[in-house]
DSSP file (Angstrom, degrees, kcal/mol; ACC not computed):
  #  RESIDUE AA STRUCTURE BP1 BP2  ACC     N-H-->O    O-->H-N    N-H-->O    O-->H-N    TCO  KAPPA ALPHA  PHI   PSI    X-CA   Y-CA   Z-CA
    1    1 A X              0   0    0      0, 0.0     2,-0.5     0, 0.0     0, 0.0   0.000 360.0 360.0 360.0 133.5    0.0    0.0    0.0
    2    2 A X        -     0   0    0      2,-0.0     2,-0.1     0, 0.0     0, 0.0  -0.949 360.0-154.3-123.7 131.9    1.1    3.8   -0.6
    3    3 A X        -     0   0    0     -2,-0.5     2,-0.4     2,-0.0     0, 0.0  -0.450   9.7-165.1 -83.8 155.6    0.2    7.1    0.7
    4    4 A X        -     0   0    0     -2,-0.1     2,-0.2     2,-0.0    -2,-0.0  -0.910  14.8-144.7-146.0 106.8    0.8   10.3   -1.6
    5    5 A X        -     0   0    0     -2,-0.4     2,-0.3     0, 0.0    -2,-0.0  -0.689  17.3-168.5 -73.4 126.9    0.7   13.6    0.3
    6    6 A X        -     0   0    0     -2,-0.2     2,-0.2     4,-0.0     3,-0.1  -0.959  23.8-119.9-124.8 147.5   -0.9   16.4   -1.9
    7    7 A X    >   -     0   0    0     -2,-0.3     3,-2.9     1,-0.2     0, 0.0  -0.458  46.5 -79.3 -84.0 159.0   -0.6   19.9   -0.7
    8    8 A X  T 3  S+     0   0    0      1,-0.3     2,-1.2    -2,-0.2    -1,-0.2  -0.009 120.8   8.3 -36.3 148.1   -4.0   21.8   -0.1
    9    9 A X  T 3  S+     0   0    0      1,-0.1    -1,-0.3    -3,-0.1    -2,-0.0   0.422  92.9 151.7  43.5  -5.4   -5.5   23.0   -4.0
   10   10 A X    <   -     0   0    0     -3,-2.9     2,-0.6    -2,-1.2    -1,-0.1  -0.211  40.7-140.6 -33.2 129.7   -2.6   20.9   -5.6
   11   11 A X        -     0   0    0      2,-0.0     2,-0.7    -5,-0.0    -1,-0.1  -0.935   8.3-154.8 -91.1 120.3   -3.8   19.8   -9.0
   12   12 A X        +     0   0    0     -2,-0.6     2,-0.2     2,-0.0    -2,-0.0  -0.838  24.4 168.5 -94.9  77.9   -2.9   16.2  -10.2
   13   13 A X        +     0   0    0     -2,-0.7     2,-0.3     3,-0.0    -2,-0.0  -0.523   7.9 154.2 -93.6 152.5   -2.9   16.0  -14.2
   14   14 A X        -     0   0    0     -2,-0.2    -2,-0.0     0, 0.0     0, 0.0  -0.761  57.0 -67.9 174.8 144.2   -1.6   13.2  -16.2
   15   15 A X        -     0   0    0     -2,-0.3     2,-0.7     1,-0.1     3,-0.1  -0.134  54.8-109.0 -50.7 128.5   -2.8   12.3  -20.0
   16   16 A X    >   -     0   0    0      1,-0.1     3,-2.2     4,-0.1    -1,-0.1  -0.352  53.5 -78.6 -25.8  76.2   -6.3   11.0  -20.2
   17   17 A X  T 3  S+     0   0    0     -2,-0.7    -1,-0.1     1,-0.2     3,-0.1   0.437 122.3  10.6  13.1 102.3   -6.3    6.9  -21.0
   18   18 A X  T 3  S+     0   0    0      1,-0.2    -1,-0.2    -3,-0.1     2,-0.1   0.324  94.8 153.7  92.1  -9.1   -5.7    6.3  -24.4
   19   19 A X    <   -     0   0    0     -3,-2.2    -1,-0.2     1,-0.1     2,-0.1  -0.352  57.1-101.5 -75.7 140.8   -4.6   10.2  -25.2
   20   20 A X        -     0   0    0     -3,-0.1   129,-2.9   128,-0.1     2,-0.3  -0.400  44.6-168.7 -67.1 117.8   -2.5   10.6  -27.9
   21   21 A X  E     -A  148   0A   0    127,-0.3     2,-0.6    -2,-0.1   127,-0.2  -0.982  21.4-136.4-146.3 120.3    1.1   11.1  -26.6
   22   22 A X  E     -A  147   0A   0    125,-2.6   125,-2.8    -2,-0.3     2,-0.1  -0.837  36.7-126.8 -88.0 133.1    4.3   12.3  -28.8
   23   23 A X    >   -     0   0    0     -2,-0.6     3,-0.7   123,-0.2   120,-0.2  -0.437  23.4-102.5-111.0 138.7    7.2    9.7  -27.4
   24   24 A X  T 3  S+     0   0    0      1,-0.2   121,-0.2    -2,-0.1    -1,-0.2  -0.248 115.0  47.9 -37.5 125.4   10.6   11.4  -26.2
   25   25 A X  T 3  S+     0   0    0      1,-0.3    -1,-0.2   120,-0.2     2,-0.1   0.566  82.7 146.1 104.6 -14.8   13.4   10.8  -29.2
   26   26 A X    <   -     0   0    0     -3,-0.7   117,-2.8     1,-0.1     2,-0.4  -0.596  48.0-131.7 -83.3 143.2   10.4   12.3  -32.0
   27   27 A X  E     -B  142   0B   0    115,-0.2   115,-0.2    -2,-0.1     2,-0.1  -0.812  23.7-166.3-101.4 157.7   12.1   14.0  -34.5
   28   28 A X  E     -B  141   0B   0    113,-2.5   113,-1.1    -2,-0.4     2,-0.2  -0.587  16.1-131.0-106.4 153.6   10.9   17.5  -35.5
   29   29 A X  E     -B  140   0B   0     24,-0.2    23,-0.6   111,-0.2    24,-0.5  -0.792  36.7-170.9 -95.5 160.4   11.9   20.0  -39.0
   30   30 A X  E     -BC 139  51B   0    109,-0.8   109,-1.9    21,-0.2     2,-0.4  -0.949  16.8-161.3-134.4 146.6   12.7   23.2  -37.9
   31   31 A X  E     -BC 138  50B   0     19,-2.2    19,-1.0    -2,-0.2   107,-0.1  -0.990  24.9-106.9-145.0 144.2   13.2   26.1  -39.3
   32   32 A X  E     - C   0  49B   0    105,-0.7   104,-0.5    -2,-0.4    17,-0.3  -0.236  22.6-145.0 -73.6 137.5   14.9   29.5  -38.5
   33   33 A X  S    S-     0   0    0     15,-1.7     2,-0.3   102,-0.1    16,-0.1   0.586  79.9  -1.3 -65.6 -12.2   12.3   32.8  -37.8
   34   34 A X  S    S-     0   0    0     14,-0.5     2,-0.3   100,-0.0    -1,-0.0  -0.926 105.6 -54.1-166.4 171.8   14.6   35.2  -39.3
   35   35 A X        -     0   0    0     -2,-0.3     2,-0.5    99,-0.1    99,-0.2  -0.545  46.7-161.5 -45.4 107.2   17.9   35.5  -40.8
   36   36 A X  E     +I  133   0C   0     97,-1.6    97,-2.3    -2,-0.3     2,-0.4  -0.929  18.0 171.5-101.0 112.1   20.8   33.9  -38.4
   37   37 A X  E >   -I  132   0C   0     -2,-0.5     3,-3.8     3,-0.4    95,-0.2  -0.918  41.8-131.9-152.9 119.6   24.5   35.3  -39.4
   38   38 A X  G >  S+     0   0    0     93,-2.4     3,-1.0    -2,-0.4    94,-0.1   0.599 100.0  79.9 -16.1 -30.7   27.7   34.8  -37.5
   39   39 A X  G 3  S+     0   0    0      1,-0.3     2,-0.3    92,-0.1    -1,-0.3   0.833 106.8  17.5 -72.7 -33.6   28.1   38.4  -38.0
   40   40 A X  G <  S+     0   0    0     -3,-3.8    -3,-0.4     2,-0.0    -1,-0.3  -0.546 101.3  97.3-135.3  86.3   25.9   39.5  -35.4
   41   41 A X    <   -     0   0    0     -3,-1.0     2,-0.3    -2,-0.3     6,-0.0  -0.950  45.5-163.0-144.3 166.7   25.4   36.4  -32.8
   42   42 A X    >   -     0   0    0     -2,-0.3     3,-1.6    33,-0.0     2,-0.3  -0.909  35.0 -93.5-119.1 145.2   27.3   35.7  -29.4
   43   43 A X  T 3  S+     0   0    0     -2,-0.3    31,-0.2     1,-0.2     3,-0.1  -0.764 120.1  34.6 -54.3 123.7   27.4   32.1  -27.4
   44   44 A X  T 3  S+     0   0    0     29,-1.2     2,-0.4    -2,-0.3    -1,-0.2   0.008  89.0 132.3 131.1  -8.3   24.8   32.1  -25.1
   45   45 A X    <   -     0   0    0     -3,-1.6    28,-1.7    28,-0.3     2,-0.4  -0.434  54.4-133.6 -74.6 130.8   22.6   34.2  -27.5
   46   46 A X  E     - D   0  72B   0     -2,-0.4     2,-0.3    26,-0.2    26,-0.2  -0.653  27.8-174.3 -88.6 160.1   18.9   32.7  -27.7
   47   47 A X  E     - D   0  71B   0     24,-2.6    24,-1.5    -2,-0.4     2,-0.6  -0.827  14.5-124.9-125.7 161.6   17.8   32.5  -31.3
   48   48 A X  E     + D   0  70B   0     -2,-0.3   -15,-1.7    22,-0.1   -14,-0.5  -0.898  27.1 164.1-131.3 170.1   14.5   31.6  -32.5
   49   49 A X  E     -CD  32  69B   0     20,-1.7    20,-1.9    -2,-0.6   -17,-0.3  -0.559  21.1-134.4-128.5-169.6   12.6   28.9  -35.0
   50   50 A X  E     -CD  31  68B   0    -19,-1.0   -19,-2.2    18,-0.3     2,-0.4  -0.875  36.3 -85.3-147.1 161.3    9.5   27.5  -35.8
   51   51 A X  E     -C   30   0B   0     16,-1.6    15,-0.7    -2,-0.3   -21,-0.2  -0.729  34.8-154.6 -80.9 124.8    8.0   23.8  -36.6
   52   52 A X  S    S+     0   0    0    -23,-0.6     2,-0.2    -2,-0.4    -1,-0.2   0.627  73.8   8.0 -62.0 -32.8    8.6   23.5  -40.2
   53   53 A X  S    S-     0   0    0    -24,-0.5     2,-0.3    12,-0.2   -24,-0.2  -0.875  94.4 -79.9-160.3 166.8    5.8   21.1  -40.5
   54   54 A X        -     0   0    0     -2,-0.2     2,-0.9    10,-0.1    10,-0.2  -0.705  39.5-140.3 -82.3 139.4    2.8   19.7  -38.4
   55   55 A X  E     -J   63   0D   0      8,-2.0     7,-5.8    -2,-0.3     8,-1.5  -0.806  28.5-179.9 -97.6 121.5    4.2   16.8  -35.9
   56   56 A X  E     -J   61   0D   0     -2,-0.9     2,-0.6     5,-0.2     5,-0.2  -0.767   6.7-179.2-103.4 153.6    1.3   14.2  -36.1
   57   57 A X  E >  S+J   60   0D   0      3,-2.9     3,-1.1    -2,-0.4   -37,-0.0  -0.942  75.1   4.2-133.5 122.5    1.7   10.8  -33.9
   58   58 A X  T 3  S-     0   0    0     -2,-0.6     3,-0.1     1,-0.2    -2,-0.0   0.521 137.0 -56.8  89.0  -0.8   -1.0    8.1  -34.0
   59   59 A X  T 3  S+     0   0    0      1,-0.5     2,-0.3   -39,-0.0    -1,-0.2   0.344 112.9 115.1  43.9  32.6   -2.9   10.3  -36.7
   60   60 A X  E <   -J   57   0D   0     -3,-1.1    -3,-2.9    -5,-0.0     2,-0.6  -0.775  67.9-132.2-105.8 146.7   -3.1   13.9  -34.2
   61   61 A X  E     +J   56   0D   0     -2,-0.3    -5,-0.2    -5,-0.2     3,-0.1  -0.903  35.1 170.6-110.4 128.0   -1.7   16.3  -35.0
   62   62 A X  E    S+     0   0D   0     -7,-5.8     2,-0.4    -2,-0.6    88,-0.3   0.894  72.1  32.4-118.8 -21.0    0.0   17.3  -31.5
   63   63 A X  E    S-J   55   0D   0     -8,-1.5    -8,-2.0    -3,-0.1     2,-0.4  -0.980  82.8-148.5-104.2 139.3    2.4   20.2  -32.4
   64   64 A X    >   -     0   0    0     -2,-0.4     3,-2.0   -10,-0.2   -13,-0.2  -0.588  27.8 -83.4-103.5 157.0    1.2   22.4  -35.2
   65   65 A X  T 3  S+     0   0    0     -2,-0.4     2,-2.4     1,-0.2   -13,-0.2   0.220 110.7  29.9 -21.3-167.1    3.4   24.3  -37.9
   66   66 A X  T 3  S+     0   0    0    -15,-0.7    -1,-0.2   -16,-0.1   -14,-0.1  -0.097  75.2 146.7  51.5 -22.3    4.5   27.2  -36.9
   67   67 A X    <   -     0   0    0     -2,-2.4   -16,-1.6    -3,-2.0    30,-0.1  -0.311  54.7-101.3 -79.3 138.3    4.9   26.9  -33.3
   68   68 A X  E     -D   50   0B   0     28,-0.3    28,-2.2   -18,-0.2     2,-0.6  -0.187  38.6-172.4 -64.5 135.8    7.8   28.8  -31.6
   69   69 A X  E     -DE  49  95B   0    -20,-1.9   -20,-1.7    26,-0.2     2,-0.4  -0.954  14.7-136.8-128.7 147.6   11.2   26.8  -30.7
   70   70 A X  E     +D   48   0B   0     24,-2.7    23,-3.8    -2,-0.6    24,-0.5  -0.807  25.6 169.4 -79.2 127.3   14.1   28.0  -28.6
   71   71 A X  E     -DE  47  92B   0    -24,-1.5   -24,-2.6    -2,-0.4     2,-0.3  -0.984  16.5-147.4-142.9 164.7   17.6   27.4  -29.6
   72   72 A X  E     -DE  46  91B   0     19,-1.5    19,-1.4    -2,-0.4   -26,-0.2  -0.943  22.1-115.2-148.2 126.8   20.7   28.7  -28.3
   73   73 A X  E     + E   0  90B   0    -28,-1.7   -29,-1.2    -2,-0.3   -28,-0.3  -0.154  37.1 168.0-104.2 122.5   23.9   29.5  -29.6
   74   74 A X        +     0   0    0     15,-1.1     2,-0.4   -31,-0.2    -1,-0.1   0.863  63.3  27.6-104.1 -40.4   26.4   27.1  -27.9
   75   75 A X        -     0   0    0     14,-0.3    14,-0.5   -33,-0.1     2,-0.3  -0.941  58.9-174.0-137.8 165.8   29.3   27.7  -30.0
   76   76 A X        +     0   0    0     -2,-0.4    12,-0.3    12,-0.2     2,-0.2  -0.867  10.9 178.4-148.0  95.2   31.1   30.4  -32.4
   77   77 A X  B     -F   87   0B   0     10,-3.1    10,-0.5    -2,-0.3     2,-0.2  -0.690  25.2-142.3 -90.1 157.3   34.1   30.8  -34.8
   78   78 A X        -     0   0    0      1,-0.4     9,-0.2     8,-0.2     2,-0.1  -0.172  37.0 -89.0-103.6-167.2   34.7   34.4  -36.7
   79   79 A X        -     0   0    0     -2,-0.2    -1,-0.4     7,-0.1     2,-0.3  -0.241  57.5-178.5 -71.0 156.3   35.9   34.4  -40.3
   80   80 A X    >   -     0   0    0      4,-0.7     3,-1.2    -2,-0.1    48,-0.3  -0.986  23.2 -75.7-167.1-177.6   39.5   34.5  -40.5
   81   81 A X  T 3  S+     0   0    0     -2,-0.3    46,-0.2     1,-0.2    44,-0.2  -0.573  97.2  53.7-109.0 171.8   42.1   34.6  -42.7
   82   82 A X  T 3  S-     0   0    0     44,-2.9    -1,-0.2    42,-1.0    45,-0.2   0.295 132.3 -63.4 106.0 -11.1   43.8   32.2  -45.0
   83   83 A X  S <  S+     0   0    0     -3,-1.2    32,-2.7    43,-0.6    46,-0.3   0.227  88.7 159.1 114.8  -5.0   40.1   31.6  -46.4
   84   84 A X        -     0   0    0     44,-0.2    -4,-0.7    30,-0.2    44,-0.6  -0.324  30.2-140.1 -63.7  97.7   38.7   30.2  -43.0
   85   85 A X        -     0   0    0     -2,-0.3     2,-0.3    27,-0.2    45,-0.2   0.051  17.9-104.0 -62.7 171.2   34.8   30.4  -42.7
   86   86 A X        -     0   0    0     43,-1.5    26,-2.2    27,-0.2     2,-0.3  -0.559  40.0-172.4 -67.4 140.7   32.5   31.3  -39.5
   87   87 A X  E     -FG  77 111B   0    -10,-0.5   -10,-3.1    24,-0.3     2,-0.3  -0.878   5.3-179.7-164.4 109.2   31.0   28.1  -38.2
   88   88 A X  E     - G   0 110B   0     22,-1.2    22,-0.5    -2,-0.3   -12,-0.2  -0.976  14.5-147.0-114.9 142.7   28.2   28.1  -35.4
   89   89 A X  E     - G   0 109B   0    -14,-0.5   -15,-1.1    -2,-0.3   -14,-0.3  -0.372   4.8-160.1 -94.1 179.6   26.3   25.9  -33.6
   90   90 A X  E     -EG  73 108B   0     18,-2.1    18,-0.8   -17,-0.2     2,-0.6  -0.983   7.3-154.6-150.4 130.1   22.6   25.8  -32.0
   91   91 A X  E     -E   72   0B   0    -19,-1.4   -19,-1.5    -2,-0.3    16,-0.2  -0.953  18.4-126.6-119.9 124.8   21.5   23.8  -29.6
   92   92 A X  E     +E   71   0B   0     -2,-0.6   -21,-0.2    14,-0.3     3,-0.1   0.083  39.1 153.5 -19.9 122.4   17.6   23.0  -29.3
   93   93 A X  E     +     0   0B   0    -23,-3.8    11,-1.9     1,-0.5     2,-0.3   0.494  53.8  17.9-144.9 -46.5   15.9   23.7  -25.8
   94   94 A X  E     - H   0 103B   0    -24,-0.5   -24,-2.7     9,-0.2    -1,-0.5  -0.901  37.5-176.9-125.0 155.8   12.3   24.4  -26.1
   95   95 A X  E     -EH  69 102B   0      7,-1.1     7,-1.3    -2,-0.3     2,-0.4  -0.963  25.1-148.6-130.9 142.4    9.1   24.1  -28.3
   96   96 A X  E     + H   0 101B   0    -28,-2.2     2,-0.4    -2,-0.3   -28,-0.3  -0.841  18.3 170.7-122.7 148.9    5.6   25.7  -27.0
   97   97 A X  E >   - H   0 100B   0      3,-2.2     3,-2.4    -2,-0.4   -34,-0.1  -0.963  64.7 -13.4-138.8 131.9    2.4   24.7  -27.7
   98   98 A X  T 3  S-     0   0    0     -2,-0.4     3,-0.1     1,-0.3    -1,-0.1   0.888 130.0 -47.3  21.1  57.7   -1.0   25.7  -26.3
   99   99 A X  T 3  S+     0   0    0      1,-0.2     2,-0.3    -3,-0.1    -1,-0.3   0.616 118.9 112.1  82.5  -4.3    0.7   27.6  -23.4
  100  100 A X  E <   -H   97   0B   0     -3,-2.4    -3,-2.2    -5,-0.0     2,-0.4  -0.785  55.8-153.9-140.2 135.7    3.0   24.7  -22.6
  101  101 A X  E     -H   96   0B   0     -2,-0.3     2,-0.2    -5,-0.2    -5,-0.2  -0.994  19.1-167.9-121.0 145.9    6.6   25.0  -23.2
  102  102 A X  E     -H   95   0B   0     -7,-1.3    -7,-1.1    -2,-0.4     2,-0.5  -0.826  20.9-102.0-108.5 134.7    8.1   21.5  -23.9
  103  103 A X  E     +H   94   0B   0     -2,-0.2    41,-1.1    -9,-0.2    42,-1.0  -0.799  34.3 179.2-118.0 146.4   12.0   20.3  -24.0
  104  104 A X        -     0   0    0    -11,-1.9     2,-0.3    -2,-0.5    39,-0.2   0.042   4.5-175.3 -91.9-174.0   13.8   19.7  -26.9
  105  105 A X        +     0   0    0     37,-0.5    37,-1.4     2,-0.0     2,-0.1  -0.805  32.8 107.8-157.7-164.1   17.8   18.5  -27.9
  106  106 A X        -     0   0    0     -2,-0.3     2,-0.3    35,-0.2   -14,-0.3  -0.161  50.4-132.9 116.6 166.8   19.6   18.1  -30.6
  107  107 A X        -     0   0    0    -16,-0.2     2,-0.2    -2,-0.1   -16,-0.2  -0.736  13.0-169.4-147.6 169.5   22.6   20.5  -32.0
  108  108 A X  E     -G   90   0B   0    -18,-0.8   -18,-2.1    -2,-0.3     2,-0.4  -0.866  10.7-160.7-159.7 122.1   22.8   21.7  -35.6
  109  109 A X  E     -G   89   0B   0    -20,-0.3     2,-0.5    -2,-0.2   -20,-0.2  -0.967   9.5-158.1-128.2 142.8   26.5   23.6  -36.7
  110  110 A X  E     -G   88   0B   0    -22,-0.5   -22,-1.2    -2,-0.4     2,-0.5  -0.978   5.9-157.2-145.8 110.8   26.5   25.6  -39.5
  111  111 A X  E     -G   87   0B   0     -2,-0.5   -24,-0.3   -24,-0.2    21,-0.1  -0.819  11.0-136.9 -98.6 121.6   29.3   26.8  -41.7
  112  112 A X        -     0   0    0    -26,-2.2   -27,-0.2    -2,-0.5    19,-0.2   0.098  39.6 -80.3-101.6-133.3   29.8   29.2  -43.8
  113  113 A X        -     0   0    0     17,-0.5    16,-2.2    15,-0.1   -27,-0.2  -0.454  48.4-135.3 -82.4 154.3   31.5   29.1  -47.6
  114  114 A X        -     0   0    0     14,-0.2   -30,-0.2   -29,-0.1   -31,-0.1  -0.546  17.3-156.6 -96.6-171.2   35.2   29.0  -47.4
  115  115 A X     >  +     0   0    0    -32,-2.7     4,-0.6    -2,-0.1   -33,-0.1  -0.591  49.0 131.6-148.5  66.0   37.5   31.0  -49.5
  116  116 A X  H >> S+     0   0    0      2,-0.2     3,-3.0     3,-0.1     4,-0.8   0.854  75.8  51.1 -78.9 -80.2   40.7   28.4  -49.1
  117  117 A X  H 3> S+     0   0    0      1,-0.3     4,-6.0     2,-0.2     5,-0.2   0.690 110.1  43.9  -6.6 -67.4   41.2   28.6  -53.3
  118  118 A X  H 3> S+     0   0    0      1,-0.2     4,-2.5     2,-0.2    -1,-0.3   0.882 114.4  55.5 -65.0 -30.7   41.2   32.2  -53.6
  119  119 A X  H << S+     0   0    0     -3,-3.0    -1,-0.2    -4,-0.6    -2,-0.2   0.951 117.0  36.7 -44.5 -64.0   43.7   32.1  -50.2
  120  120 A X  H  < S+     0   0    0     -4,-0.8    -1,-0.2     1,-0.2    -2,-0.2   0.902 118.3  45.9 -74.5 -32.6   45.9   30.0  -51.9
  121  121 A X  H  < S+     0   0    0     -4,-6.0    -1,-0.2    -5,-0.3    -2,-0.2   0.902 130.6   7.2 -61.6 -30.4   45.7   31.4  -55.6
  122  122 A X  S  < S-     0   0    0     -4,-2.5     2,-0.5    -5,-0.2    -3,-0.2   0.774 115.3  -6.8-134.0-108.8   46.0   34.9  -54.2
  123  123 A X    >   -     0   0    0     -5,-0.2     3,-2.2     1,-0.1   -41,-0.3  -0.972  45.7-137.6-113.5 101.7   46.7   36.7  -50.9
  124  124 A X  T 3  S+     0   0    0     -2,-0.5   -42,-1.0     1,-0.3     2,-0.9   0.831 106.2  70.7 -39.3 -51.7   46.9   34.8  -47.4
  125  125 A X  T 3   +     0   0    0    -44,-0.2     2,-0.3   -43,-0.1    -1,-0.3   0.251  63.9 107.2 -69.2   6.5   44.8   37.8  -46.4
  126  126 A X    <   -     0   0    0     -3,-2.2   -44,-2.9    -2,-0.9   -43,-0.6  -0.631  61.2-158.4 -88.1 142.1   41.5   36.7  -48.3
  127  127 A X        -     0   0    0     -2,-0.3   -46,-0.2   -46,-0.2   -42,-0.1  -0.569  16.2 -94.5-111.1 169.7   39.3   35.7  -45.2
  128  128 A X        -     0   0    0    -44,-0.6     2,-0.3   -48,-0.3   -14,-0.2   0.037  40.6-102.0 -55.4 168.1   35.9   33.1  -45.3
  129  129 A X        -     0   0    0    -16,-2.2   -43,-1.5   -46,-0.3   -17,-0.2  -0.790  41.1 -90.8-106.8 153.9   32.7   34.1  -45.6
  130  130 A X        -     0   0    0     -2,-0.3     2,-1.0   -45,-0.2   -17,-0.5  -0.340  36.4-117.3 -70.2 152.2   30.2   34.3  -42.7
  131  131 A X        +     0   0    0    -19,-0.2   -93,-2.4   -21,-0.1     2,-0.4  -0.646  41.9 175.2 -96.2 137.1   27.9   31.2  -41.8
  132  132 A X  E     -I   37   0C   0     -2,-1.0     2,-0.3   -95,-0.2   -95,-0.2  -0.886  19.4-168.4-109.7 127.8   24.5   32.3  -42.3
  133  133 A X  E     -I   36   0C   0    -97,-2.3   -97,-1.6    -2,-0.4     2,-0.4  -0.949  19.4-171.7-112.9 160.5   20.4   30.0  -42.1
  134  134 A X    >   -     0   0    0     -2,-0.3     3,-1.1   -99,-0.2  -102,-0.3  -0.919  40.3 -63.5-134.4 166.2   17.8   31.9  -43.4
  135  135 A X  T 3  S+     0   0    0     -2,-0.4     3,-0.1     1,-0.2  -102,-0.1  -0.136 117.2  35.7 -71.0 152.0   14.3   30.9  -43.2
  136  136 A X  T 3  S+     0   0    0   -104,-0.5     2,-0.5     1,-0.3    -1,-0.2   0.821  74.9 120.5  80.1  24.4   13.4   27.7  -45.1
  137  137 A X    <   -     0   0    0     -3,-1.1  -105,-0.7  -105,-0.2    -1,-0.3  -0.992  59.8-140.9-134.9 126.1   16.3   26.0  -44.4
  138  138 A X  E     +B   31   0B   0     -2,-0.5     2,-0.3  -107,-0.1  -107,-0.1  -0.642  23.8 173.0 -95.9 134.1   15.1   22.4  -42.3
  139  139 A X  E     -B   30   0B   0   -109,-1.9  -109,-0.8    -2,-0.3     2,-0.3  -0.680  25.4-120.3-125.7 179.7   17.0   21.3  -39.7
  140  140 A X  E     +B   29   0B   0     -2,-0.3     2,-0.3  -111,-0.2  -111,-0.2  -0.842  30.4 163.8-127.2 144.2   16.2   18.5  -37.4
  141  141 A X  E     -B   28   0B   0   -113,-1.1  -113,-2.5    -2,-0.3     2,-0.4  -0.926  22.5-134.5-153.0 175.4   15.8   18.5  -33.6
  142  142 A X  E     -B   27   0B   0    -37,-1.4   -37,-0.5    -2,-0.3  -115,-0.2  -0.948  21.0 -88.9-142.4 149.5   14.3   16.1  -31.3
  143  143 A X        -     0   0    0   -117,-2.8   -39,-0.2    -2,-0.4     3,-0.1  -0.067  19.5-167.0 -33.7 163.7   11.8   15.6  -28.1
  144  144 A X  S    S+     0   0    0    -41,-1.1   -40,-0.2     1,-0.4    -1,-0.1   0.623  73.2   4.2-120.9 -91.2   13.4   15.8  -25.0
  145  145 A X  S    S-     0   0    0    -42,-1.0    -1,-0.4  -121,-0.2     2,-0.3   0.110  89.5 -77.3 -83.8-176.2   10.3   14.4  -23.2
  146  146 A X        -     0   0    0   -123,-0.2     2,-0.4  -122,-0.2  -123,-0.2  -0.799  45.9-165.2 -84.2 141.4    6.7   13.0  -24.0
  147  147 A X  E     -A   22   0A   0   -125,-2.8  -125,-2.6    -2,-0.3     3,-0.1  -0.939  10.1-139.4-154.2 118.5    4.1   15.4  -24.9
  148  148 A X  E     -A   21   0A   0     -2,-0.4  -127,-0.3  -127,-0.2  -128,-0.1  -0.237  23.1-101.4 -54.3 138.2    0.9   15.0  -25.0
  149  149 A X              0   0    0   -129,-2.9    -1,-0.2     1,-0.2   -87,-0.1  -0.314 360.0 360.0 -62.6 155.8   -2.0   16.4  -27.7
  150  150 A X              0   0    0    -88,-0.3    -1,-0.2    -3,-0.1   -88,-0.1   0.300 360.0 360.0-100.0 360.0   -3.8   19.3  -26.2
């Protein structure tokens, strides 16, 4: 037998029997809200995205298009010379849904073009280009937890 102490007005929620539940591990597209460029980020800056697409499980749809994700920018290289691009990464941490903010993982690194050739044909001083996503370019992230349809 077990006792479960609940404090006075505690509420005690937990998915309905049968209710349609997206499994921890799902993977998600995602897609940047705006413009992202080495040129003006820091580590530690958050950045945001959106669901690329609806995620359906069991045939519900339990996060819909659009819906706002957090990521945050974990690592940073500048442009440099010798041809060397800008390269950052992003690591996934939330997506929210009917009021409910959910956690993600996943990392995504992002380079941008190098300019080694022209370095070598030319002037050691030719630098890389900065790494830039723009929106409509899908990247992948994944549940953290299970989350339930609303």
């Amino acid at each position: 037998m077990y006792a479960v102490a609940v404090a006075a007005g505690a509420v005690l929620s937990s998915p309905a029997f049968g209710a349609t539940i997206l499994p921890p591990d799902t993977i998600i597209n995602v897609t940047p809200s705006g413009e992202l460029t080495s040129k003006k980020m820091k580590a530690g800056d958050k950045v945001a995205f959106q669901l690329a697409t609806d995620v359906v499980e069991g045939g519900t749809v339990v996060l819909r298009r659009g819906a706002p994700v957090v990521g945050e920018i974990t690592w940073k290289t500048g442009k440099a010379i010798g041809g060397k691009s800008a390269k950052f990464e992003v690591t996934f941490l939330t997506v929210s849904s009917d009021g409910h903010e959910w956690k993600l993982k996943g990392k995504y690194r992002q380079e941008g073009k190098g300019n080694t050739v022209a370095a070598l044909l030319g002037s050691i001083l030719i630098s890389g280009h900065s790494a830039t996503m723009s929106p409509g370019q899908i990247v992948t992230a994944f549940t953290a937890e299970p989350i339930p349809a609303q």
